[in-house]
C-alpha positions, 0 to 999 in steps of 0.5 A: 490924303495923297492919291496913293494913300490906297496902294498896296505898294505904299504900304510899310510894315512897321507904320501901316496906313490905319485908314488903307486897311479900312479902304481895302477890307471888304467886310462890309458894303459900303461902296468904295468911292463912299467908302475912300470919301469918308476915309479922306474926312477920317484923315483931315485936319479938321477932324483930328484937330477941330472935331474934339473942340466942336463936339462938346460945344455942339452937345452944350448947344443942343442941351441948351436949346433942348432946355428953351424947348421945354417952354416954348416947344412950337413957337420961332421955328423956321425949317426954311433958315435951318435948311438955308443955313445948312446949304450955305454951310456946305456950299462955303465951309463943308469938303467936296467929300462930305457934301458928296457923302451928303448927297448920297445919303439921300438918294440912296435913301429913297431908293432903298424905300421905293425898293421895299415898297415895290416887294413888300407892298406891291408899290401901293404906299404914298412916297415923296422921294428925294434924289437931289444931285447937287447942294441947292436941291437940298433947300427943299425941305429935304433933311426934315422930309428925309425922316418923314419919310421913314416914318411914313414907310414904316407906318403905312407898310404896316398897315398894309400888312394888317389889312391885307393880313401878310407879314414881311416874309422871304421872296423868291430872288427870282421874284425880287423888283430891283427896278428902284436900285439904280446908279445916280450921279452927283454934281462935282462939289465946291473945293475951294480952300475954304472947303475944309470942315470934314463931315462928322465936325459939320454933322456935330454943328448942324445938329444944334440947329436942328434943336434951335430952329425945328420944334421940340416934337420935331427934333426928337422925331429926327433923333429917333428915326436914326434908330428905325436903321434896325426896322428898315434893315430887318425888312430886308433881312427878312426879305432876302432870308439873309440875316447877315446885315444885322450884324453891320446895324449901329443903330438899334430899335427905337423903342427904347430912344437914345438920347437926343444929346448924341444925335450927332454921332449917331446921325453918322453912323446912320449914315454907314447903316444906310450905305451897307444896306443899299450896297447889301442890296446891290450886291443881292442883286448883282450875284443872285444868280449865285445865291441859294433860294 
């Protein structure tokens, strides 16, 4: 996509630029450099030309894999070569957007639930954060340990409350912790001529490996955290006592699990979940002054 794909003085009547709407609509909140990041993917040729072939491949993998799980469900498991293979991928084939885009996932991650933790559990639960800014932080146990971490949160925060016999209620905005919402920055990413694989087309091959290397329990708690989206997101609707964001949630309740064959398109619209929820925040914060109580 050319540097003027977003300018409004490039744009034709009779052949709009599908992806310039999307850059400039402002219904959502997700980030605008995220935001032309993912647009820049949405446009490659990897994505268009290369996606509708991996997809299926990817989706046979995982039923494959899923299959050999049934009978050796703990056994030749390694979240070491996943994690190897994953930061190579993006080191030598994955776009400087999509690595990007990678990257900020988890540290927003970690900073939305340092966030609820600090207002819904006065900063008593155990966290593990991950804020890497560069690929070789990712080598760290950090994709398994990302979905940990929300299982943790959503088990010990409602422990919390149970002991301490409290709900997720609304706060005061006066009385809202927004110190865990903070800028962050990514190193500059390979982009090399290589660097072409667009996010959603490595998303849908990395997932198989997941089925492959991490056991069967493993796996199907990975697939499953995607839909906590919905859980995390009530907490702060509720919290703000703007409900709102609910309507921007692909990823609905866990409690009845989609099926581990799609976790690859799930796993990117968990991916806009996370980038409106941590963008709703900050936009609570930098306009709270102008906001009913």
């Amino acid at each position: 996509m050319s540097d003027t794909a977003f300018d409004i003085s490039q744009h034709d009547k009779t052949n709009p630029n599908p992806w310039m709407a999307l850059a400039l609509d402002q219904s959502t909140f997700v980030d605008q450099r995220a935001k032309e990041a993912l647009l820049i993917n949405n446009e490659s040729f990897s994505r268009r030309v290369l996606l509708p072939i991996i997809r299926p491949l990817a989706r046979l993998f995982i039923g494959i894999f899923r299959f050999i799980r049934l009978f050796i469900p703990e056994k030749m498991t390694s979240s070491k070569a996943l994690h190897n293979t994953i930061c190579w991928g993006m080191r030598n084939f994955v776009s400087k957007e999509a690595n990007y885009l990678i990257l900020r996932h988890f540290n927003m991650g970690s900073q939305v639930l340092k966030f609820l933790n600090d207002n819904l559990a006065e900063g008593s639960l155990s966290s593990h954060p991950l804020l890497p800014d560069n690929i070789e932080g990712l080598r760290d146990n950090v994709f398994v340990q990302h979905d940990l971490n929300i299982y943790n949160f959503v088990i010990e925060l409602n422990a919390y409350l149970k002991d301490n016999n409290k709900r997720v209620m609304p706060i005061n905005y006066d009385k809202i912790n927004f110190a865990a919402i903070q800028d962050f920055e990514i190193e500059d990413m390979p982009d090399k001529w290589h660097n072409f694989l667009d996010l959603q087309s490595a998303i849908e091959l990395y997932t198989p490996l997941f089925a492959l290397l991490l056991s069967r329990d493993d796996f199907e708690r990975a697939s499953n955290s995607l839909q906590l989206d919905e859980t995390i997101a009530v907490y702060a609707a509720t919290m703000f006592n703007r409900g709102e964001i609910m309507g921007l949630v692909n990823n609905k309740h866990p409690m009845v699990p989609l099926s581990t064959i799609e976790a690859g398109f799930r796993l990117m619209l968990h991916g806009i979940d996370a980038e409106n929820l941590y963008g709703f925040i900050k936009y609570v914060r930098d306009n709270k002054a102008s906001l009913p109580n």
